[in-house]
C-alpha angles and dihedrals in degrees: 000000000000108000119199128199123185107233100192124134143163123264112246109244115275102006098130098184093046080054098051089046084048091050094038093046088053102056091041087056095045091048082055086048084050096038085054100047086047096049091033084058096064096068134063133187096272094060084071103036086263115140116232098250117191115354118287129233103197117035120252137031128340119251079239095047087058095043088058102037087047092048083238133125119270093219087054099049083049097064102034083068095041082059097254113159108239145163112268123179108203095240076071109053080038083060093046092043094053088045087050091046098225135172131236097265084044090052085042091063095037092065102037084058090048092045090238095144141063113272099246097196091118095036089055092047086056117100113194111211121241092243098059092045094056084050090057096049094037090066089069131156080033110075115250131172126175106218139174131249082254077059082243106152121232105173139014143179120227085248091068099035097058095039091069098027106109102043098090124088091215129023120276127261099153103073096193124102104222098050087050102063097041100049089032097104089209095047088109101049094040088055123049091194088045087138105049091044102063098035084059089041095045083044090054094041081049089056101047088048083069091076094044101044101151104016110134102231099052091047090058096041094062084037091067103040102048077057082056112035122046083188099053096035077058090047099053103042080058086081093218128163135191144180131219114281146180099267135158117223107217103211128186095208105203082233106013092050118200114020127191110189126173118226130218136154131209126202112228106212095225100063110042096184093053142067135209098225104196125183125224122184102249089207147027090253093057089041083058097043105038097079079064083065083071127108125242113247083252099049092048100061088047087059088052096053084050106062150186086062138239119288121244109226100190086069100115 
């Protein structure tokens, strides 16, 4: 059951920055209400076996007609369109995006208007040096991915990538750990510790926001996803830190089957703010298993047309 909450308020008098994100926030949430008409527009009843019904003033799908075929309200998809500003998981605009029948660059944009994903500013500013690259793909066939203390990747080896590529329903945009496991709808199922493992990584990203209290982007990064995300919102009003420590991810592989990887990071010197997370099989059954993790040359090459690539959620 999709629940759905107006957020407006009013600005407080002469707070000129809360004014500009207002404004800002507004035209952001009125481009989404024009990206969906437009999409919604494409489509018509029988693209979905749907007969016509009364004649129709405006071409496309009826706001209605989304909102069924979607499983959402149809108060909520109403507003979403009118601009509102509402509370949307991600299982929900997934569930828009496949009704609208959008591409990746098309679900891209979805989400970036809804505010959906993290906000990459600090990740795009990061170069990673040429000597740490050749390290990360130099640990092949072992999985390896470089990520930032937001759990942002910013590198990753084929090993890794493959190895979670199939666990999402839909395909990644996100590209950070810890917003993929709690808006992927099969997290749970996928990860038998799922619990354990994002209290610990809520509780590290909770420690390293102790260096970045005010920044912007960090701000609006757990901004947006405790919009998102009731888990994560409970979570981090816990107040919890950790530190890194020794951990096994326990994995069900869609071919492999159950994975056990230990997990263990390295700090490159060079990039104080980032870790090189690199996965070991903790026992003889993984070690034998984990080459099944393993594309075929085909599929590959379909992963590579699809960039960016899929997110590793064990990277914590």
């Amino acid at each position: 059951m999709v629940t759905y909450e107006a957020r407006d308020r009013a600005t407080a008098p002469g707070d000129g920055a809360s004014r500009r994100a207002g404004a800002y926030s507004g035209r952001r949430r009125a481009e989404l209400g024009q990206f969906l008409k437009a999409r919604r527009a494409r489509l018509s009843p029988g693209d979905f076996g749907m007969p016509p019904g009364p004649r129709r003033r405006t071409p496309g799908l009826r706001r209605e007609e989304v909102a069924l075929l979607a499983g959402v309200g149809v108060t909520w998809y109403t507003w979403l369109e009118q601009g509102r500003q509402i509370n949307a998981s991600m299982q929900v605009l997934d569930a828009v995006a496949r009704t609208l029948r959008l591409d990746r660059a098309e679900r891209e944009h979805l989400y970036r208007l809804a505010e959906a994903t993290p906000l990459r500013t600090e990740c795009s500013r990061t170069a990673v040096p040429d000597a740490i690259r050749e390290i990360v793909f130099s640990l092949e066939p072992l999985p390896a991915s470089l990520i930032n203390s937001r759990f942002d990747i910013l590198l990753s080896n084929g090993a890794a990538e493959e190895l979670f590529w199939e666990w999402h329903t839909m395909p990644c945009i996100h590209k950070n750990t810890l917003w993929c496991c709690v808006t992927e709808p099969s997290a749970r199922a996928k990860f038998p510790d799922y619990d354990t493992h994002v209290r610990y990584m809520v509780a590290r990203l909770r420690s390293a926001y102790g260096r970045h209290v005010g920044d912007p982007d960090w701000e609006e990064d757990i901004r947006r996803l405790s919009g998102l995300s009731r888990e994560f919102a409970d979570l981090w009003a816990r107040h919890e830190v950790a530190e890194p420590e020794p951990r096994v991810l326990r994995y069900l592989h869609p071919r492999a089957g159950a994975l056990r990887l230990a997990v263990s990071e390295l700090n490159p010197p060079e990039m104080p703010e980032a870790r090189l997370v690199v996965y070991t099989p903790a026992d003889e059954a993984t070690r034998a298993r984990l080459p099944l993790t393993r594309l075929p040359p085909a599929d590959r090459a379909e992963r590579a047309a699809a960039e960016p690539a899929a997110t590793q959620p064990g990277g914590r």
